[in-house]
N, C-alpha and C positions, 0 to 999 in steps of 0.2 A: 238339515237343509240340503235341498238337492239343486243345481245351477246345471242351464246349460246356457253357455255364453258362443250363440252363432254371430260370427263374425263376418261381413258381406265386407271383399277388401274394397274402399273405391264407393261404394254406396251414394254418398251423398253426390247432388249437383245442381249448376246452375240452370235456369230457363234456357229452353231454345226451340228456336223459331220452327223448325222444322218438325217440334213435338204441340204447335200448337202453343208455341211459350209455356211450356209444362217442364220438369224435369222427368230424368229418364222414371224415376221411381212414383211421381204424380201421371205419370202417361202411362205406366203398364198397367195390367189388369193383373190384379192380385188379390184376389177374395179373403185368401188364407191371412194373410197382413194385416188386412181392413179389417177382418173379424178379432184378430190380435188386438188391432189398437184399440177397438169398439168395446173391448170388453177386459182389456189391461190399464194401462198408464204409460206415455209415450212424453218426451223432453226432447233437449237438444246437447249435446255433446262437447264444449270447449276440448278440442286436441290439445294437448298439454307436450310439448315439446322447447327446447331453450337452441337450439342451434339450426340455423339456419334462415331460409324465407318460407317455409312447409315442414309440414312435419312427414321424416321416412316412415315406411310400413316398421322398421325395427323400434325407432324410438315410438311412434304411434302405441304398438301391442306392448311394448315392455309398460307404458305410463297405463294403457289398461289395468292389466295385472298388476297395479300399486304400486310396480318399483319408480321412485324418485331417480330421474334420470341427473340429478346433478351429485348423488353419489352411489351410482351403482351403471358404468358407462363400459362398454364394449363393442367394438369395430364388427361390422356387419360382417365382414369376410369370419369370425370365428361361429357366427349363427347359421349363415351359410353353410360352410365346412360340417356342424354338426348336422346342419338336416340331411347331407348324403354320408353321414357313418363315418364321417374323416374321425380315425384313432388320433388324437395331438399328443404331440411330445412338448416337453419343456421347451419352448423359446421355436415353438413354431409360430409363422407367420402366416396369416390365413385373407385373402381380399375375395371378395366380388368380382367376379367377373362378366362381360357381353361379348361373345363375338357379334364382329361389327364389320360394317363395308366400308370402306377408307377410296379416297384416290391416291390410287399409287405413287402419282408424281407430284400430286402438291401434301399430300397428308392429308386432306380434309373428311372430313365424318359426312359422307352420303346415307347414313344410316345408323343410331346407334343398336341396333335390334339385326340385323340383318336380314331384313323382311320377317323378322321372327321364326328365325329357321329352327326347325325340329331335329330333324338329324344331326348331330354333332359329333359322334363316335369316332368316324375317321378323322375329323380332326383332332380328337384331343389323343388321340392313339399316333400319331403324326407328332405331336408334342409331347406327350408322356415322356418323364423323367428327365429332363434336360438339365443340364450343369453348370454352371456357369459360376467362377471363383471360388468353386468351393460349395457353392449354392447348390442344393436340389429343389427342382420343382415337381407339382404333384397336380394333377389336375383331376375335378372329378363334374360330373354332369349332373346339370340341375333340370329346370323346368325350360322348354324351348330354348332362347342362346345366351342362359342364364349357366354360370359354370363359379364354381368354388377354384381358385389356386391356390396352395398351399407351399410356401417358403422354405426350408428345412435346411437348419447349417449356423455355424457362428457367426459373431456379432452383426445378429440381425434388429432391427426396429420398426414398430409400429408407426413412428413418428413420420408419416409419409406422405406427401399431397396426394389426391385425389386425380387419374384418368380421365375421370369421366364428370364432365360437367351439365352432365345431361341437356346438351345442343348437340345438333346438327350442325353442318355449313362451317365449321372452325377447322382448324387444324387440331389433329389431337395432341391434345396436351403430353409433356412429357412428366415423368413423375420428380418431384424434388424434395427434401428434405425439410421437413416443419422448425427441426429444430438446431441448433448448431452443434451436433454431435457426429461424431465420427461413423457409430453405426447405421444413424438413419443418413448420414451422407452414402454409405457404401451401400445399405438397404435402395437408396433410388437408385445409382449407378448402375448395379446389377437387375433391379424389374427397366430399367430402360431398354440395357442390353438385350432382358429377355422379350420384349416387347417388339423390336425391331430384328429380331432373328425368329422369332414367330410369325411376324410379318414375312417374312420370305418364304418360309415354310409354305405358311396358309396361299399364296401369291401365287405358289407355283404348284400346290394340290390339284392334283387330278380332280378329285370331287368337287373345288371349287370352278374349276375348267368347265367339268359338266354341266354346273346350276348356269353359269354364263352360258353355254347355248342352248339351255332350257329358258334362257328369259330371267332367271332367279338372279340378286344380288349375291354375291361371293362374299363369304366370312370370309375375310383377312386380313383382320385386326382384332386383338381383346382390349376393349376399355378395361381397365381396374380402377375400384373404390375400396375407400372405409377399410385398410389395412386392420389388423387386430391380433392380440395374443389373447389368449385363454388365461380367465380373470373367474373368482371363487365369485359367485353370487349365491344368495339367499334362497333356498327353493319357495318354490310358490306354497305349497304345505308349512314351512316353518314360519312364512309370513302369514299366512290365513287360513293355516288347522286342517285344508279341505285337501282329501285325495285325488288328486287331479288327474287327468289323460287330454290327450290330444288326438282330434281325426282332424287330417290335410295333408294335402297333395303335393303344396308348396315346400320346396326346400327349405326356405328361409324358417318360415312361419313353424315345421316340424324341430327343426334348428334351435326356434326360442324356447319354444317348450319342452325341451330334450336339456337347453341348460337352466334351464328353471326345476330341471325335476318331474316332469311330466311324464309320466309314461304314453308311449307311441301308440297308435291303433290303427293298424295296416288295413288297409278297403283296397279290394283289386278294384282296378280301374279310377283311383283317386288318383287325379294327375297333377292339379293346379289349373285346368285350361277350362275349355266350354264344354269338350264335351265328356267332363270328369263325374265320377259316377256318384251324382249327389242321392240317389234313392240308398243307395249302400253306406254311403257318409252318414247319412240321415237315421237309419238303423243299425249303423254300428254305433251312433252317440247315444240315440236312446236304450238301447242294450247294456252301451258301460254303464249307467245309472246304476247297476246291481251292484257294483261294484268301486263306484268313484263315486265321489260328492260332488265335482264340479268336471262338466267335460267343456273343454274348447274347440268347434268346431270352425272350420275353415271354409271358404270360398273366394278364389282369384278371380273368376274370370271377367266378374263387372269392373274390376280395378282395369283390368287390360284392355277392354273395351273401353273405357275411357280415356287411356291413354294412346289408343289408335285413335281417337276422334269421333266411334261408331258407336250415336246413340239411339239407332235402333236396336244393334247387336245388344248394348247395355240394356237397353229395356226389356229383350227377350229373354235375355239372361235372367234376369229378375224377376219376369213372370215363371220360367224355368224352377227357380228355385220357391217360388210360392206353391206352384205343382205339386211336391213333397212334403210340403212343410206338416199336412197331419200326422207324417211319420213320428217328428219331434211332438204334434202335440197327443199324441197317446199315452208320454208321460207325466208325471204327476209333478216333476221339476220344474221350478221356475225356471222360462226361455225368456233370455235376453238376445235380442239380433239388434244389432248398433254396426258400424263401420269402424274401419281403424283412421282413416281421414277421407276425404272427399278425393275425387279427380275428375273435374268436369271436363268436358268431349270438346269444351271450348278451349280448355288451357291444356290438353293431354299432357297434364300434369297435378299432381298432388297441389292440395290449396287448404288454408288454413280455415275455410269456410266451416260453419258447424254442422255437426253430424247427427241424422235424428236418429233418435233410440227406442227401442220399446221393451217395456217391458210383461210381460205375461206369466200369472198364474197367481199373483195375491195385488187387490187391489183394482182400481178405478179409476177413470177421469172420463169426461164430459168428450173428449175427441174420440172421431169416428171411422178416422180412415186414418193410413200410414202414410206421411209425406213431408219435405225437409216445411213447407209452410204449414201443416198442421200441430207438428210435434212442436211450434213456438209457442203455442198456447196450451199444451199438455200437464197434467199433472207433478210431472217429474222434473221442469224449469229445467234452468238451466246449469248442466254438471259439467265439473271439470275431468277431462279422460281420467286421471290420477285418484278422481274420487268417485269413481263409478261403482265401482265393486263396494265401496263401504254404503254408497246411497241404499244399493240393489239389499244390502246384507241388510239394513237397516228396514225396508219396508218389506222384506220377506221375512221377516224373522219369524213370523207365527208357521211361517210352512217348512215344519218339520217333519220329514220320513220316520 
């Protein structure tokens, strides 16, 4: 059995007025979809997540790929950290990170993205290596002012609040201690320090000087999340027999499948953004097929689009990647394209709403076009994230290579 599991981050969403009362994915023109869903089996998705009010893109793809997130749990910072090559040592400490645009004199979040700035190099070369108590810090660059930091030093802990509480308009949070222990006391103490001395730094950069009288918002601030130390997980082959790879852009998302065991598969031009080079994604997934049983392919940019609020950009996008999509169907693999959770343009944010799936290349159902209101009457009902992969194994079983 051959699987390719394309994953559209963000996918799902609600009506809106400006489409028509359509969602971005019932308003794009997508031929390629519609003839998928016309001629596959299309359901709806329950996200499967236990913490929180939504589920994150990590626990999201981890309950894909089967793992039980109530005993197989890791802090985003260590999936991070793997998707840019960070080597971890024992009792390194890995978080998330945004630069962000703060006011100087009250502390408040005028932005957690910083206009979504792209160049970040002089900054994190401005912060490279800094010290503090003993502490080493490590910073590494992700997808626009998305950045891995990495902790390094004794009695450190994971045990950490959370930066970034994804609002605007507050004051940013300072980081505290979960639990009442000595190292995650001395673990917040020192990311405070480091937090308000990179604040100065960034505050007084030349390059951020420059973006101010270019009109651009100034990184100078990092939110941090989801603290984590590097924890033994189950590869995805020992859990489900299949040879696996990964094509994506995204740090995170190369990051999970790098600690599940995945082998990586480099596309020049695969960035995580709009204009990431999904024909080359596209044909290096159907390619690995010679070679893997299941490949995971990625696409960010309709998540991002959703979480700017832009859903035309989201729509384009989506037709974008319909454009391609005969690349994937030249092979003989069963193609799953499902979401990791919704983010509608109304809430530019993740939402617990269900996510339609499709499935193509063994089987049938009576629906004719791809869309979160038609996949409620699809063959496929309704599945929960966690039980995807066993549905999909289950009604492809006869399509053997």
């Amino acid at each position: 059995m051959k699987i390719i599991l394309l994953i559209i981050d963000g996918l799902g969403d609600r009506p809106i007025q400006e489409l028509g009362n359509k969602t971005p994915l019932e308003a794009a023109r997508k031929p390629n979809l519609d003839l998928m869903a016309k001629q596959g089996i299309v359901g709806l998705v329950k996200p499967t997540y236990y913490v929180g009010p939504f589920p994150t893109s990590k626990d999201a793809h981890l309950s894909l790929f089967g793992y039980d997130l109530r005993k197989w749990q890791m802090g985003r910072g260590v999936f991070e950290a793997f998707g840019v090559d960070w080597a971890f040592r024992k009792g390194d400490v890995a978080l998330r990170g945004n630069f962000a645009t703060i006011d100087p004199e009250t502390k408040k979040i005028i932005d957690r993205r910083a206009g979504r700035i792209e160049k970040t190099e002089p900054l994190i070369e401005a912060l490279q290596g800094m010290k503090i108590k003993g502490i080493h810090f490590f910073l590494r660059k992700s997808v626009y002012q998305r950045i891995a930091v990495i902790m390094r030093g004794k009695g450190l802990s994971e045990k950490v609040s959370d930066g970034d509480l994804h609002v605007d308009k507050i004051v940013a949070p300072k980081i505290k201690p979960q639990v009442n222990k000595r190292d995650a006391f001395f673990t917040a103490q020192v990311l405070n320090e480091f937090l308000e001395k990179s604040h100065q730094i960034l505050e007084s950069h030349s390059f951020n000087h420059k973006r101010v009288k270019q009109g651009l918002l100034p990184a100078n601030y990092i939110l941090l999340r989801e603290a984590g130390i590097k924890k033994a997980l189950p590869s995805f082959r020992k859990l489900w027999g299949f040879r696996a790879c990964c094509v994506a852009g995204g740090g995170l998302y190369r990051g999970i499948a790098k600690a599940l065991g995945m082998d990586l598969i480099n596309v020049k031009g695969a960035n995580g953004k709009d204009n990431t080079n999904l024909k080359g994604k596209f044909e290096a997934a159907e390619k690995a097929l010679s070679e893997y049983d299941f490949v995971y392919c990625h696409v960010k940019a309709v998540d991002n689009f959703g979480h700017d609020g832009d859903c035309l950009g989201k729509k384009k996008m989506i037709e974008k990647i319909d454009e391609f999509l005969p690349v994937l169907l030249r092979s003989k693999a069963v193609l799953v394209v499902t979401g990791d959770h919704c983010t509608p343009c109304s809430l530019k944010e993740h939402s617990s709403d269900l996510i339609p799936v499709l499935v193509f290349g063994d089987g049938q159902d009576r629906v004719k076009t791809f869309s979160e209101k038609a996949c409620r009457v699809g063959g496929l009902g309704l599945v929960r994230g966690i039980d995807l992969l066993h549905k999909i194994i289950k009604i492809s079983s006869t399509n053997v290579n």
